[in-house]
N, C-alpha and C positions, 0 to 999 in steps of 0.2 A: 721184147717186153719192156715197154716205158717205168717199170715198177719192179725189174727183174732183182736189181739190188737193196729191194728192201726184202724180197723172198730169200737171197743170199744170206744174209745180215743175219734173219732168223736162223736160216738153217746152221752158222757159224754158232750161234747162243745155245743151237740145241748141243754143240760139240764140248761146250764149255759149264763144266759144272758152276755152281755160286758162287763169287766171290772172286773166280776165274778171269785173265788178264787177256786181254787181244788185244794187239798193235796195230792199229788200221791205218793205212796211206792209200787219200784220193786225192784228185785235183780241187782245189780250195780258190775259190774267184768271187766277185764282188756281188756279180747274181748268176743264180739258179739258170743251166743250160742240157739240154741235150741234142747237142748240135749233130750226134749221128747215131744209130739206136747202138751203137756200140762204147759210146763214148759220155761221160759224164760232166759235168762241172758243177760242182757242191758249194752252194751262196749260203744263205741265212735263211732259207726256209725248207731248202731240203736238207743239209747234214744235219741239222736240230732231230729232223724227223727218223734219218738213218739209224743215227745212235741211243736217240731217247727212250724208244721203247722197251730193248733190252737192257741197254748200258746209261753209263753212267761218267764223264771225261772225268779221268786221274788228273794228265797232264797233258801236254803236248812236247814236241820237240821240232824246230825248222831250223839250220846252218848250226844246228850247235848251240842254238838258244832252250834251256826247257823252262815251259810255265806251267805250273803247280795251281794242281785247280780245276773247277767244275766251269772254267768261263770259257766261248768261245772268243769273247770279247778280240778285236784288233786279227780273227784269223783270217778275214777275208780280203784283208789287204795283201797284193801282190810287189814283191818289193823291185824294184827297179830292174829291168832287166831281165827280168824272169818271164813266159809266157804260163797262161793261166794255168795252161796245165802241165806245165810242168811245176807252179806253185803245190807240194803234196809233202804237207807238214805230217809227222808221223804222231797220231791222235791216241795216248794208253785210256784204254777203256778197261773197265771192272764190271763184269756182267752182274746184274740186279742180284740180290735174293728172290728167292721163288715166293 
């Protein structure tokens, strides 16, 4: 299912009462892939859509960096060395109010 992890996503919000925290790690790449139906890479028009309907970014953290803040701004760059997917910055989300 090409859309399996946005049915995931929801069912993780139904686990999680209001105001409630999940720590989400996917692969993070410059654009939007599904190079095998089991396999994902998350650019700037699908993680927007993953997280936004429930949640909301607290912060992020990658190699011990944390950025503070609702911006994905600079996450889809892949820093040197690294293969796309193994780029998987770990994303704090705060699930909406109902």
């Amino acid at each position: 299912d090409p859309d399996g992890d946005f049915a995931a996503i929801a069912q993780l919000a139904l686990l999680l009462r209001p105001g409630g925290y999940l720590f989400l790690a996917v692969p993070v790449a410059a654009t939007d892939d599904i190079p095998y139906h089991y396999h994902r890479l998350y650019g700037p028009r699908r993680l927007p859509r993953l997280i936004s309907h429930h949640f909301r970014l607290v912060a992020r953290v990658w190699d011990g960096d944390t950025v503070l803040g609702a911006s994905l701004d600079g996450i889809y760059h892949t820093p040197p060395g690294v293969a796309d997917w193994q780029h998987q910055p770990v994303l704090v989300l705060q699930k909406k109010d109902a």
